[in-house]
BATORBA-685055 format. One record per residue (C-alpha): x, y, z; residue in three letters. Coordinates in nm, 3 decimals, always signed. Layout:
<atoms>
ATOM,east,north,up,resn
ATOM,X,Y,Z,Ala
...
</atoms>
This chain:
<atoms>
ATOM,east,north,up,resn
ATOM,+12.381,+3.129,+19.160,Unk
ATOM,+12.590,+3.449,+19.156,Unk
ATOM,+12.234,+3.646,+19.161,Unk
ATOM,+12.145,+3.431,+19.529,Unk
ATOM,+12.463,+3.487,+19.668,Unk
ATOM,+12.435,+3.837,+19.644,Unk
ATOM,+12.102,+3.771,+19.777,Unk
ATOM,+12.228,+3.612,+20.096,Unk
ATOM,+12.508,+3.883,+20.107,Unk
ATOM,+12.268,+4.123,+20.174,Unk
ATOM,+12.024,+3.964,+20.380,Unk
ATOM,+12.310,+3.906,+20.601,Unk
ATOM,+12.411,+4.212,+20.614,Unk
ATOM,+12.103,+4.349,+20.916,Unk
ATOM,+11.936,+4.563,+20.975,Unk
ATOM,+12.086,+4.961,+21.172,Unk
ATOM,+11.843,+5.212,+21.300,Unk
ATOM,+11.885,+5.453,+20.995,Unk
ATOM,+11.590,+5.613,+20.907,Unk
ATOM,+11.357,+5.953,+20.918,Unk
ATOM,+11.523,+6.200,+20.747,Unk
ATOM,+11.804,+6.238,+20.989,Unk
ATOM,+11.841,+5.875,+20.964,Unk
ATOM,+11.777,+5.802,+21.274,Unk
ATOM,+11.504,+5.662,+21.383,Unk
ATOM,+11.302,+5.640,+21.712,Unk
ATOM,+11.102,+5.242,+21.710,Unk
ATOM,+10.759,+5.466,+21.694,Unk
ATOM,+10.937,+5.566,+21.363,Unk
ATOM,+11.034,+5.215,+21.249,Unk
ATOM,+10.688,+5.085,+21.324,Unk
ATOM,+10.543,+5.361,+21.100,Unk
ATOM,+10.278,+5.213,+20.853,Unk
ATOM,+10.384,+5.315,+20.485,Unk
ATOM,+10.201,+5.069,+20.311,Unk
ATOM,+9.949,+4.789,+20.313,Unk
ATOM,+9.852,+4.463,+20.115,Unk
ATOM,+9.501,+4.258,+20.155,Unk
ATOM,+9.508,+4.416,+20.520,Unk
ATOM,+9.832,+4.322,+20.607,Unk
ATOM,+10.114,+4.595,+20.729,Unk
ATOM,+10.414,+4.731,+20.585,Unk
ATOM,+10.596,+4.969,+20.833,Unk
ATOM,+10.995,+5.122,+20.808,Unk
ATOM,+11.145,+4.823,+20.986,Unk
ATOM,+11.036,+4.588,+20.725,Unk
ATOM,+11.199,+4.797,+20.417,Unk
ATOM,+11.506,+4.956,+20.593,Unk
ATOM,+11.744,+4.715,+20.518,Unk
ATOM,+11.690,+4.713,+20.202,Unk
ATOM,+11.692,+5.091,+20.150,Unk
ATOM,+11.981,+5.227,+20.458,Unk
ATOM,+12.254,+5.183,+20.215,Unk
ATOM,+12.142,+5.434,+19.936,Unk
ATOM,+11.949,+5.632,+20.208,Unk
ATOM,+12.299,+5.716,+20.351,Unk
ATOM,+12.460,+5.756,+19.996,Unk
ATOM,+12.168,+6.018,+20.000,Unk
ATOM,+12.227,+6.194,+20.325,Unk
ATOM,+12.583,+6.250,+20.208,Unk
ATOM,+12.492,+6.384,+19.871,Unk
ATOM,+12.141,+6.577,+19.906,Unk
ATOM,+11.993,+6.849,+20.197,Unk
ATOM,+11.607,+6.997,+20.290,Unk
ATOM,+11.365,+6.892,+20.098,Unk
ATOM,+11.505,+6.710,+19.788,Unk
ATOM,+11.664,+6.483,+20.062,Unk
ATOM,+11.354,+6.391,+20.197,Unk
ATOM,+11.218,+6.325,+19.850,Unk
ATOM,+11.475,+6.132,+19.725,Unk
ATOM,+11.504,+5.898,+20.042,Unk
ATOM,+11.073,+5.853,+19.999,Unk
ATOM,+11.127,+5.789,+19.637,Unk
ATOM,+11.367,+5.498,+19.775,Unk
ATOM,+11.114,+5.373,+20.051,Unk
ATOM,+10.830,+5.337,+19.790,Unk
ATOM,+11.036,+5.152,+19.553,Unk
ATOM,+11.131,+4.915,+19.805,Unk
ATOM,+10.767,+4.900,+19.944,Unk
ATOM,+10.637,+4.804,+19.598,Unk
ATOM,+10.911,+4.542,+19.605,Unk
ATOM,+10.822,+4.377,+19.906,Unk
ATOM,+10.428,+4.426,+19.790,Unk
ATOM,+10.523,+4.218,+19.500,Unk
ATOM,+10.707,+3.961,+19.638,Unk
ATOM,+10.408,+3.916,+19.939,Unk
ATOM,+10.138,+3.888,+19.637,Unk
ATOM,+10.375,+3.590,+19.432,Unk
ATOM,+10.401,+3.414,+19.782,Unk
ATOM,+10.057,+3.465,+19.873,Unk
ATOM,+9.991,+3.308,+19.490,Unk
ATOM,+10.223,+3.021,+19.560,Unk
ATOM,+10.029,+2.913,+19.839,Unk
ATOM,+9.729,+2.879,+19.667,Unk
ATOM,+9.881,+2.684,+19.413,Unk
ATOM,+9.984,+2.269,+19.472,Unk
ATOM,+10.342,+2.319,+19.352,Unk
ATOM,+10.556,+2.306,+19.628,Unk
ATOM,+10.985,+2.446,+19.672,Unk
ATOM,+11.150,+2.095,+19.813,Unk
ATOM,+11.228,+2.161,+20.159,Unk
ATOM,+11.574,+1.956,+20.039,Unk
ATOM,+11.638,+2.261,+19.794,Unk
ATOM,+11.581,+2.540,+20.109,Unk
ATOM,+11.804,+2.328,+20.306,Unk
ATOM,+12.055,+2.301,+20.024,Unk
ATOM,+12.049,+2.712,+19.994,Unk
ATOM,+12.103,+2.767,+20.368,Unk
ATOM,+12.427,+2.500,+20.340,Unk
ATOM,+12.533,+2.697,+20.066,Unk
ATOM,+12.480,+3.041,+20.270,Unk
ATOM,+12.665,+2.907,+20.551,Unk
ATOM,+12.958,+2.805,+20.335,Unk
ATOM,+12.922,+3.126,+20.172,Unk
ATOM,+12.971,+3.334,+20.504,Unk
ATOM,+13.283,+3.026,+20.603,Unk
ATOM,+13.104,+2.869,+20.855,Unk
ATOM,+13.096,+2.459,+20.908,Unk
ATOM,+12.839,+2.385,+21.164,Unk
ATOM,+12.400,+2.509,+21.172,Unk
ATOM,+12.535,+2.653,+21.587,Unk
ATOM,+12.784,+2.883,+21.442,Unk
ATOM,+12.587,+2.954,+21.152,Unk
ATOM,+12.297,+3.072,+21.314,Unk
ATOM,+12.533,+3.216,+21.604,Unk
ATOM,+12.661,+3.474,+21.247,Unk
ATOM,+12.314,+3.540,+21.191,Unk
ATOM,+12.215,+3.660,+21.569,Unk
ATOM,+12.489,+3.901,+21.517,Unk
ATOM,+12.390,+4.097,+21.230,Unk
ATOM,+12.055,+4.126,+21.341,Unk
ATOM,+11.860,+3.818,+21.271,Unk
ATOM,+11.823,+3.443,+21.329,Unk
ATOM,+11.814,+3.125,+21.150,Unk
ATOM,+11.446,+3.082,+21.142,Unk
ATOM,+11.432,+3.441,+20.996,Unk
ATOM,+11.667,+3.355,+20.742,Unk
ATOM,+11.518,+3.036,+20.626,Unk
ATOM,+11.207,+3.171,+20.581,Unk
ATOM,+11.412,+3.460,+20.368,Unk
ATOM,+11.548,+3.186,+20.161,Unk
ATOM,+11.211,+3.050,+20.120,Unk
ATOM,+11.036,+3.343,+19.984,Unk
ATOM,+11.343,+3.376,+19.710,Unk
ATOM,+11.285,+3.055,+19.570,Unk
ATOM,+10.919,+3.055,+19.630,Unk
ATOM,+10.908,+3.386,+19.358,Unk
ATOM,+11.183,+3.282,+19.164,Unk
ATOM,+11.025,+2.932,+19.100,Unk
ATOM,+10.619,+3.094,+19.035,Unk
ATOM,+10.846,+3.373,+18.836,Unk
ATOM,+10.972,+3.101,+18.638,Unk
ATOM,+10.662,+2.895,+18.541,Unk
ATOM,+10.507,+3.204,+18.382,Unk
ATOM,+10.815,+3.196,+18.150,Unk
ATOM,+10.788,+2.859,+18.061,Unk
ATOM,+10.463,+2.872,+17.845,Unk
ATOM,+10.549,+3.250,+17.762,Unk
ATOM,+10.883,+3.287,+17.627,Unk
ATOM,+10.975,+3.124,+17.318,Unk
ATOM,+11.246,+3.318,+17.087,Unk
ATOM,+11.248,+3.186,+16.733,Unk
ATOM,+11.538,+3.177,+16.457,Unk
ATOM,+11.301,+3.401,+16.252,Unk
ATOM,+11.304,+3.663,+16.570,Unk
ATOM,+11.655,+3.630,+16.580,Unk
ATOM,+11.735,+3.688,+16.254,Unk
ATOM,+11.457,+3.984,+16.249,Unk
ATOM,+11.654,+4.205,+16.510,Unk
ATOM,+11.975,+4.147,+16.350,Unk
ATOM,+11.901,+4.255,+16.071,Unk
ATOM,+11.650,+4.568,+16.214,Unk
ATOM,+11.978,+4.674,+16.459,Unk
ATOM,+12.278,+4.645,+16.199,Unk
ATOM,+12.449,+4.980,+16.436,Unk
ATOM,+12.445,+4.674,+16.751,Unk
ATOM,+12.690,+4.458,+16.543,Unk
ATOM,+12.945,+4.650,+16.409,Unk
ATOM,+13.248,+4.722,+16.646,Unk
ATOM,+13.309,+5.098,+16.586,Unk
ATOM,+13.672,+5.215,+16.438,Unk
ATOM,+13.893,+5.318,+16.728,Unk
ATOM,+14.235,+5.508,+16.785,Unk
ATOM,+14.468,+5.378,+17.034,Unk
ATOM,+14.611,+5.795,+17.105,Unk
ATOM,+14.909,+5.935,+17.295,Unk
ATOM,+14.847,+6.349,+17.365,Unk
ATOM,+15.127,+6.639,+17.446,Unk
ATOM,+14.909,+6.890,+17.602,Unk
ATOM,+15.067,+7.266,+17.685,Unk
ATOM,+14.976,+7.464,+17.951,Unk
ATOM,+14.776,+7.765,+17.859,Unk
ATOM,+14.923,+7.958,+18.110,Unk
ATOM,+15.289,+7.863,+18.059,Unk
ATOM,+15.461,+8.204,+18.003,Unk
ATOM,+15.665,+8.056,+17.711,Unk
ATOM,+15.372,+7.864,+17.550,Unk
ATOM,+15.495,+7.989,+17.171,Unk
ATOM,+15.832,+7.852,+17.257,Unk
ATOM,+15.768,+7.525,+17.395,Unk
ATOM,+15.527,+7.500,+17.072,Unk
ATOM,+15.764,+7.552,+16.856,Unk
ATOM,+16.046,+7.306,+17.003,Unk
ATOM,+15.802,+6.981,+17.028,Unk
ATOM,+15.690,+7.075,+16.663,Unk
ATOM,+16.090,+7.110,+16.530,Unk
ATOM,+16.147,+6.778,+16.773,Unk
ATOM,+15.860,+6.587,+16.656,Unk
ATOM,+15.923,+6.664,+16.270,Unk
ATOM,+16.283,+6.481,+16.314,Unk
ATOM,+16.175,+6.206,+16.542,Unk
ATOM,+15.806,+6.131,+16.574,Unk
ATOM,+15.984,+5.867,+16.790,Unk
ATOM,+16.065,+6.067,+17.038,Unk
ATOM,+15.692,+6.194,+17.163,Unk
ATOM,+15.659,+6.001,+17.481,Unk
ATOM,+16.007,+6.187,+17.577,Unk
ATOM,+15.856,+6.507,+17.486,Unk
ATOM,+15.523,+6.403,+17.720,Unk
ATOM,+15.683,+6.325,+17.987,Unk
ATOM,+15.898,+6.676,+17.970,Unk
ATOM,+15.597,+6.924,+17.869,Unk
ATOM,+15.262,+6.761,+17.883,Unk
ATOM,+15.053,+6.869,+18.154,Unk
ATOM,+14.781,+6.617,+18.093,Unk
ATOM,+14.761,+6.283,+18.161,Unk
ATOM,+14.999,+6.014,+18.114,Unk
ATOM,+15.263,+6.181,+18.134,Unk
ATOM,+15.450,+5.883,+18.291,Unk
ATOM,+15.327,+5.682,+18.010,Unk
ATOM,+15.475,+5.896,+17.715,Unk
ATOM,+15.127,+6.009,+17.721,Unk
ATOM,+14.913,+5.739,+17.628,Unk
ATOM,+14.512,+5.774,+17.634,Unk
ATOM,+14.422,+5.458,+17.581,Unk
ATOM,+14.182,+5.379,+17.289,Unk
ATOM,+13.884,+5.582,+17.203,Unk
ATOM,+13.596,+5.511,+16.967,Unk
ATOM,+13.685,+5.764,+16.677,Unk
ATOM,+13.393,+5.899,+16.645,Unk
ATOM,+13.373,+6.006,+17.026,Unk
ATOM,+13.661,+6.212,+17.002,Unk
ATOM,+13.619,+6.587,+17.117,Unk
ATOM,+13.535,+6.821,+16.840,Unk
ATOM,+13.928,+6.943,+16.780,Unk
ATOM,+14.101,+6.609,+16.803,Unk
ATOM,+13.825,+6.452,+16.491,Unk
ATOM,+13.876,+6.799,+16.304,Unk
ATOM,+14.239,+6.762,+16.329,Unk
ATOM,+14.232,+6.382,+16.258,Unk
ATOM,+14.103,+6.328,+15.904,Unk
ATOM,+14.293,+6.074,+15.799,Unk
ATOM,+14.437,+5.879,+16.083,Unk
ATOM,+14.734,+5.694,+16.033,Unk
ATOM,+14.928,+5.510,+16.303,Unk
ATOM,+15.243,+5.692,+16.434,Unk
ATOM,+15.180,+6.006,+16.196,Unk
ATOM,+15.154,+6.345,+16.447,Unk
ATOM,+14.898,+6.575,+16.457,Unk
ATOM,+14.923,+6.931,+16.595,Unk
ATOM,+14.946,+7.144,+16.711,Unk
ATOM,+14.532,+7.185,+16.806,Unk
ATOM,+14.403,+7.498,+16.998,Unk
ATOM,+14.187,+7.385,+17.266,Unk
ATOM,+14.057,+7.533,+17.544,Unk
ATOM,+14.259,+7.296,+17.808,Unk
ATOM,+14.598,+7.424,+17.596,Unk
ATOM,+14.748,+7.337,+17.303,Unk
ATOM,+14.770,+6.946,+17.212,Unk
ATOM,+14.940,+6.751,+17.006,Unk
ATOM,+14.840,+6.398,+16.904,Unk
ATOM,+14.970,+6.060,+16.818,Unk
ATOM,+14.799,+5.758,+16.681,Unk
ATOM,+14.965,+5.421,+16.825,Unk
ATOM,+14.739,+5.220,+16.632,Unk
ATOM,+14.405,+5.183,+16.474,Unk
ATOM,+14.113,+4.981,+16.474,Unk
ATOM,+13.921,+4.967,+16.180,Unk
ATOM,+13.521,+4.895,+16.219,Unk
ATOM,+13.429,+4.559,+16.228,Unk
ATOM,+13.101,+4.390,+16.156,Unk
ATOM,+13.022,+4.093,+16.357,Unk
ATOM,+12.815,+3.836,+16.176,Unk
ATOM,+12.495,+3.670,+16.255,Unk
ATOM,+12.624,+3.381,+16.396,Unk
ATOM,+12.865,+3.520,+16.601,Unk
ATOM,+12.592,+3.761,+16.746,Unk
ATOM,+12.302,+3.488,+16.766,Unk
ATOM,+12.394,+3.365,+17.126,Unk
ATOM,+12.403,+3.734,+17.293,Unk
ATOM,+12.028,+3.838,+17.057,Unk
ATOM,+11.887,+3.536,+17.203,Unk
ATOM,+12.003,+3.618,+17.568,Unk
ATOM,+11.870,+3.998,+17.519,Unk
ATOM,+11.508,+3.893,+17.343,Unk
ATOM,+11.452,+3.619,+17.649,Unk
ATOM,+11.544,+3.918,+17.884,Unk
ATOM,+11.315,+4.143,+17.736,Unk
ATOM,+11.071,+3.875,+17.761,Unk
ATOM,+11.111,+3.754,+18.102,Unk
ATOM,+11.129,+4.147,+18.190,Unk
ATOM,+10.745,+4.151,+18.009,Unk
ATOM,+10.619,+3.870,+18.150,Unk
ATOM,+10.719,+3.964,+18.482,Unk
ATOM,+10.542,+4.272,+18.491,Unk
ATOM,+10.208,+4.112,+18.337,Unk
ATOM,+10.180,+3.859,+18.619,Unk
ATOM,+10.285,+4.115,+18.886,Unk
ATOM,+10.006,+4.348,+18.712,Unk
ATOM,+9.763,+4.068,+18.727,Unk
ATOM,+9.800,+4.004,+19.127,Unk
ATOM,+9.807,+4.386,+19.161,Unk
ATOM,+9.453,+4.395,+19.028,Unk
ATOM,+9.356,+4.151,+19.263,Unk
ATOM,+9.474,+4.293,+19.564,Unk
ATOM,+9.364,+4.578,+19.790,Unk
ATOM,+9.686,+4.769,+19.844,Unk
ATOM,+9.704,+5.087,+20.056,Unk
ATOM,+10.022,+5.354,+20.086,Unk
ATOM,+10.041,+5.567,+20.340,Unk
ATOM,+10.354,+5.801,+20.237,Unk
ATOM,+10.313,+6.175,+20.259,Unk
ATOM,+10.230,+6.385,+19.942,Unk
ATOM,+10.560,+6.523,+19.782,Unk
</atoms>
């Protein structure tokens, strides 16, 4: 459910005249051709929607002519998208299994409760507004269920995970079940530049060897890195992700203990460990449910793209996108 609202989210969202390269786009430019399947069109206005969003995330991050790649790299993606879905409906209508027009119905009542409206007239009046109408939508709706329910009869006779596969990929992917050892670390970090660096060394060291208790004090005085207004914390870090210095320094971690001080090239650091998490291995039967989940999805993911390969073959499907 969470997938099709997201689904209706953004089909609600309309369509804005971004496109070309300047995104902005004349209507000879949105009824460009850039693709076609068994004779029938795809032009800009039919992927645009889809693709404004990241085209403008583009614009804002990219120039010249790896611009115009990126945002064609975008527009084919979405044209094989749409290519796919058009062969799965084109499939379903040659098939006798019909979507319930009671389910369609019961997806648009949902979308209209979705969006807070109570009545089909101000429902569709929403749609007209960002760009489309009810009919529009409906037949949007449609074509979701129509590839979600063909998508989901090839993984009905396909898909079967067994305890013995199970069992197999636990025991092939021991690193996936063990919870790494962590360190929960506060840090005192020195500016490199301070002009009495050796000073203010010294005085946390002679402080910190007569009350360790006394650090978060000491980070909120002299630490120029973060957390300062949190006595310095860090937060908790995967041990053996910690930057070369800190794990060289830390060989034997021990909660409260200090270590330091550690030449880095940010300053000079000193270290506390709050606490520590030891590795833990999660057994099979804790892991089963989430293996299972993750074998099905790898499944689904493989049958998907054998039945999408299989209309493919069957098709006669044109692009029309310049060469890069």
């Amino acid at each position: 459910m969470r997938k099709f609202i997201l689904f209706v989210s953004f089909l609600v969202a309309g369509i804005l005249p971004a496109a070309d390269f300047t995104l902005r786009a004349s209507d000879d430019q949105m009824d460009s051709v850039l693709a076609s399947v068994n004779g029938e069109a795809i032009t800009l206005h039919d992927i645009i929607g889809k693709t404004r969003a990241e085209e403008y995330q583009l614009y804002n991050s990219l120039s010249g002519n790896e611009l115009e790649k990126a945002i064609i790299a975008v527009r084919r993606k979405a044209v094989d998208d749409l290519i796919d879905l058009k062969l799965i409906v084109a499939d379903y209508r040659k098939s006798d299994f019909k979507v319930p027009n009671r389910d369609i119905e019961s997806e648009l009542d949902a979308a209209a409760t979705k969006m807070g409206v109570r009545s089909r007239q101000e429902f569709a009046r929403k749609l007209e507004e960002s760009g489309t109408n009810l009919a529009e939508f409906r037949g949007q709706i449609e074509e979701y269920m129509i590839v979600q329910a063909m998508l989901y009869r090839q993984y009905l006779t396909r898909i079967a995970v067994t305890p013995s596969d199970i069992y197999q990929y636990y025991e092939s992917h021991p690193e996936e079940f063990i919870q790494p050892e962590s360190l929960k670390l506060a840090m005192i970090l020195l500016d490199p530049k301070r002009q009495d660096l050796d000073a203010a060394i010294a005085d946390v060291q002679k402080i910190l060897a007569q009350s360790p208790e006394r650090f978060g004090e000491l980070a909120y005085r002299y630490t120029c890195g973060p957390g300062a207004d949190r006595g310095g914390e860090l937060g908790v870090i995967e041990r053996k992700r910690l930057r070369k210095e800190f794990a060289e320094a830390i060989v034997d971690p021990q909660p409260d203990k200090i270590y330091g001080p550690i030449q880095t090239p940010d300053g000079v650091a000193f270290l506390q460990i709050i606490e520590r998490h030891n590795a833990i291995e999660k057994g099979f039967e804790q892991s089963e449910p989430g293996i299972r989940r993750k074998l099905e999805s790898q499944m689904r993911e493989a049958v998907r793209k054998q039945y999408i390969e299989s209309l493919r073959r069957e098709a006669i499907i044109r692009y029309f996108f310049p060469e890069q």
